[in-house]
C-alpha positions as CSV (number, residue, x, y, z in Angstrom):
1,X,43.3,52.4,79.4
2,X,45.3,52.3,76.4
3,X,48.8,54.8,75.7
4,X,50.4,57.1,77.8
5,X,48.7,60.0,80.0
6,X,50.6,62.7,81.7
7,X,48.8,64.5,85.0
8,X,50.3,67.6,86.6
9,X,49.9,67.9,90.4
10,X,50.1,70.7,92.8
11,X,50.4,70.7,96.5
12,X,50.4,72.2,99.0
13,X,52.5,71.0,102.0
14,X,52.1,67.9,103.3
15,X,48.5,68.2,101.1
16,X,47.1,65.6,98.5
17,X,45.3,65.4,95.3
18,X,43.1,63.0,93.6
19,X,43.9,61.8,90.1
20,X,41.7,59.7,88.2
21,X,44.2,57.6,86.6
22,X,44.0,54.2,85.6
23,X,47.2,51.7,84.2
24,X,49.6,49.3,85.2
25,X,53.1,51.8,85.4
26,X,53.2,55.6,87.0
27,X,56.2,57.2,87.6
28,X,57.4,60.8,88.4
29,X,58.7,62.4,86.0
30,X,59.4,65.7,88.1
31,X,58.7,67.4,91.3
32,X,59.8,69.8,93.9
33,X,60.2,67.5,96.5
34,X,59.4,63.3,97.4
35,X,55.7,62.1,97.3
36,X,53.7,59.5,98.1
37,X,51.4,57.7,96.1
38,X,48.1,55.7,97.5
39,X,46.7,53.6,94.6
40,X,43.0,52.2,94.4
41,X,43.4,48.9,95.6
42,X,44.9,50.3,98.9
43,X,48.6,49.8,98.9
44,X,50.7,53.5,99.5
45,X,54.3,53.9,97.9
46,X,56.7,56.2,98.8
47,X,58.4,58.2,99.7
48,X,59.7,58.7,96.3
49,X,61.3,61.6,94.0
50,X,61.5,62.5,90.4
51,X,62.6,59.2,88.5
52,X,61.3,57.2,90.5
53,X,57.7,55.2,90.2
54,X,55.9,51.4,90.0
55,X,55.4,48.8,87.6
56,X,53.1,45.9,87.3
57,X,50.5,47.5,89.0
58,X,46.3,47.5,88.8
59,X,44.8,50.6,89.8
60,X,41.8,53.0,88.5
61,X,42.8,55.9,90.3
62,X,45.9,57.4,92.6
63,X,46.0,59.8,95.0
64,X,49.6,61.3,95.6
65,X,50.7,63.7,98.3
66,X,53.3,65.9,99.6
67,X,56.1,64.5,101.3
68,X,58.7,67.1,101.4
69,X,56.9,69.4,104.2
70,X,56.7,72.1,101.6
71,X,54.4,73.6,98.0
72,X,55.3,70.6,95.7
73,X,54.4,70.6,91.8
74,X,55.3,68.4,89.0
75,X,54.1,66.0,86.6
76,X,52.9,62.0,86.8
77,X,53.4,59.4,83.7
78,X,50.7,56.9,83.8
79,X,50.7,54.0,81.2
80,X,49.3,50.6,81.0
81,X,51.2,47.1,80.6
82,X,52.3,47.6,77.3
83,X,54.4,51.1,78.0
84,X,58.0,50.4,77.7
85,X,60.3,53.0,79.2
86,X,64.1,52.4,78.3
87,X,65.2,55.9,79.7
88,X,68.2,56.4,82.7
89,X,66.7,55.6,85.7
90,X,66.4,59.4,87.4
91,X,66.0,61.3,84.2
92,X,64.0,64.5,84.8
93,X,62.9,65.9,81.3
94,X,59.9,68.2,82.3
95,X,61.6,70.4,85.6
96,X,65.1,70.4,86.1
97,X,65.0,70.5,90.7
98,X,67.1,74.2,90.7
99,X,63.9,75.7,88.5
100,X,61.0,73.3,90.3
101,X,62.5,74.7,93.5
102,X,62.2,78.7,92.8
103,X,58.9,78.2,91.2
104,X,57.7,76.9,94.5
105,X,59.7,79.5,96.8
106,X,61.9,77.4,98.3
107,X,65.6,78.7,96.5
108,X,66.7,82.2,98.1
109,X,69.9,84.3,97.5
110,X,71.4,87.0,100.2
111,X,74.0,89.2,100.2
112,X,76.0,91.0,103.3
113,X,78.4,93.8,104.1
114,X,81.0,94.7,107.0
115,X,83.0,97.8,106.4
116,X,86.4,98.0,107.4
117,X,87.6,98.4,110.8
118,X,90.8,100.0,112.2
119,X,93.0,96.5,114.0
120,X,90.1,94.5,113.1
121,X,88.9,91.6,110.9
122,X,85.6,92.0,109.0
123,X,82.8,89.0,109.1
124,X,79.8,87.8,107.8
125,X,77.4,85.1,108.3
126,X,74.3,83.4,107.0
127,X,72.6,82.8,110.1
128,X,69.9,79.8,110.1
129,X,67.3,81.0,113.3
130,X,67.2,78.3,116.1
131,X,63.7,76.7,115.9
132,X,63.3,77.5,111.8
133,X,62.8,73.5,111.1
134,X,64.4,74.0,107.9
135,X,67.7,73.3,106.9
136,X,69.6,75.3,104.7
137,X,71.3,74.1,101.7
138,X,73.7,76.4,100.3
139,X,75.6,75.4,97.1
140,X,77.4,79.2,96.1
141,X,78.6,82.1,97.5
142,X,81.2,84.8,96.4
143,X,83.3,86.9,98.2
144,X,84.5,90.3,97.7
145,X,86.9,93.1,99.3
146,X,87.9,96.6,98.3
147,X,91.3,95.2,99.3
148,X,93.7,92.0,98.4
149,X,93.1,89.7,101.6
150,X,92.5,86.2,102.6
151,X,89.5,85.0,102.9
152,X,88.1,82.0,105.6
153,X,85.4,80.3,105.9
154,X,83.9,78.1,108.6
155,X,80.5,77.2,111.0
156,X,79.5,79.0,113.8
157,X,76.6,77.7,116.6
158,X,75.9,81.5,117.5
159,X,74.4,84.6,116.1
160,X,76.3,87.4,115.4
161,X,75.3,90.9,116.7
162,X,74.4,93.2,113.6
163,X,71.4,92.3,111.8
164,X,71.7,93.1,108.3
165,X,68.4,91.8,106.7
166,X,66.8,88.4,105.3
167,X,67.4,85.9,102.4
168,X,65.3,86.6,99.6
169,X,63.2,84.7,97.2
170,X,64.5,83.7,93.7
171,X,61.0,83.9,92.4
172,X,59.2,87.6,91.3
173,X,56.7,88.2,93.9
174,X,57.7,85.4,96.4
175,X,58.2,85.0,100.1
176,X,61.4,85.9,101.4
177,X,63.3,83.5,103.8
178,X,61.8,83.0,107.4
179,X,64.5,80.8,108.4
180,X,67.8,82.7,106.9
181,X,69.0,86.2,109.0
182,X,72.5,87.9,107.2
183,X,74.5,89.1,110.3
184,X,77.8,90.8,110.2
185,X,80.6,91.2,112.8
186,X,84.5,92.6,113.7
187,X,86.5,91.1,115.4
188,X,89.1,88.4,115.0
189,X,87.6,84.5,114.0
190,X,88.2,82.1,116.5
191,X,86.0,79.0,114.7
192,X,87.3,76.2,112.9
193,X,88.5,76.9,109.4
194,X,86.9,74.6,106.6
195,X,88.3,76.5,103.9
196,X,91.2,79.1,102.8
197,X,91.7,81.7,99.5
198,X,92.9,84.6,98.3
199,X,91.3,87.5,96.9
200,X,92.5,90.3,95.0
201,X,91.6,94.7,95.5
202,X,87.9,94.6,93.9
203,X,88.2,91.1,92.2
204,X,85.8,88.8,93.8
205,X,85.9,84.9,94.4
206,X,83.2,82.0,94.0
207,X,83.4,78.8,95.8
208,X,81.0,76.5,94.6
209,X,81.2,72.6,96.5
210,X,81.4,69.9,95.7
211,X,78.9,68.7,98.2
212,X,76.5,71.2,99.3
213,X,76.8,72.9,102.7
214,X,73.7,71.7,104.9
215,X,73.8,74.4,107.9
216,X,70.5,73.2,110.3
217,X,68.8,75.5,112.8
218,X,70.8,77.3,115.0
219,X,74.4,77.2,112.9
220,X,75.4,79.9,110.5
221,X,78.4,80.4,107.8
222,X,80.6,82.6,108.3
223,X,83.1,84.3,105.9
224,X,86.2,86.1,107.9
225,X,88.9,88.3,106.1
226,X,92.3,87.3,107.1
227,X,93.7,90.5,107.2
228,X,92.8,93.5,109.5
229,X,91.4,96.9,108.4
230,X,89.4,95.5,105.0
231,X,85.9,95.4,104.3
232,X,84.0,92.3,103.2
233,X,80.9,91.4,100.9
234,X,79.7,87.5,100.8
235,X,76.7,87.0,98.4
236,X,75.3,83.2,98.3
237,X,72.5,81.2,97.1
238,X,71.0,78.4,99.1
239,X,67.6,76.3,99.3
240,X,65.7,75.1,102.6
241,X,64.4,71.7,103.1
242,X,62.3,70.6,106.5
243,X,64.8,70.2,109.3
């Protein structure tokens, strides 16, 4: 082959697809999730992600497949010997992940509410369902209260008692979360505390990590007013990934 040819793929999960691509160099240039990539001559690389790929390499044709457990789309680069690529190793130009991962289904928000209670604090928790086999990845949420309070925030191994509905899709049209319940509660916190703040009468608060929070099947967050006779709304966004 001669140049540069770009191939977009789209599977299904743990699914393939055969691309009839010939060169010496392929790399990923975006994707939902890790792949694998079998080449002609027999040899199978990967797992690997967006950024990542092979060079020095003699194949007529590739057949890559989902890795991630989940719908997986992006985009190949295949080149032959003479391709140079002087770009930061990891650069995704096509697909930045947060949009690659709402186009596929996997990014859900959710919001909760727990009304005020006389002697009592309010609670309420992003439950992830024992048995899901996803994990959830939450990287926002924002509190609110009617009332100036503080506001704690810790991990729980056990549902709490009132359902209040499901996370939901970030894509128009999508699947909402299978794996995600919002639960609410009163009654005082006795977890471990993993974080502390202050909110003011109908101002909220966002808390955005540095890390993400990875809560796996059968642990939830849960956010706890410290003060009695408040209400309490927690919204938050999160992805899943298999368990």
């Amino acid at each position: 082959m001669s140049g540069i040819q770009l191939y977009d793929f789209n599977l299904s999960a743990g699914g393939p697809q055969y691309l009839p691509a010939s060169g010496a160099f392929y790399r990923v240039i975006a994707s939902t999730g890790p792949v694998s990539i079998k080449e002609s001559g027999g040899g199978t690389v990967g797992p690997i992600s967006a950024g990542q790929g092979m060079r020095n390499r003699d194949f007529v044709s590739l057949v890559i497949t989902d890795a991630s457990g989940a719908p997986n789309k992006g985009t190949l680069i295949v080149a032959d010997s003479d391709f140079v690529d002087d770009r930061i190793t990891g650069e995704v130009s096509t697909i930045d992940g947060g949009k690659a991962r709402s186009l596929a289904g996997n990014a859900f928000g959710g919001y909760g509410y727990q009304a005020g209670g006389a002697g009592v604090q309010s609670q309420v928790q992003a439950w992830n369902k024992a048995g899901s086999g996803k994990n959830i990845i939450l990287n926002e949420l924002t509190v609110l209260s009617s009332a100036a309070t503080g506001v704690q925030l810790g991990l729980t191994n056990a549902p709490f008692g009132t359902w209040l509905g499901v996370g939901r899709t970030k894509r128009a049209g999508g699947v909402d979360s299978a794996a995600v319940e919002i639960r609410a509660n009163s009654g005082a916190w006795g977890g471990a505390v993993m974080r502390t703040f202050g909110i003011q009468a109908s101002t909220s608060a966002s808390y955005r990590p540095t890390e993400p929070l990875v809560i796996p099947p059968g642990f939830g967050l849960v956010a706890c007013t410290t003060n009695a006779n408040v209400d309490l709304g927690l919204s938050f966004d999160w992805w899943e990934e298999l368990a």
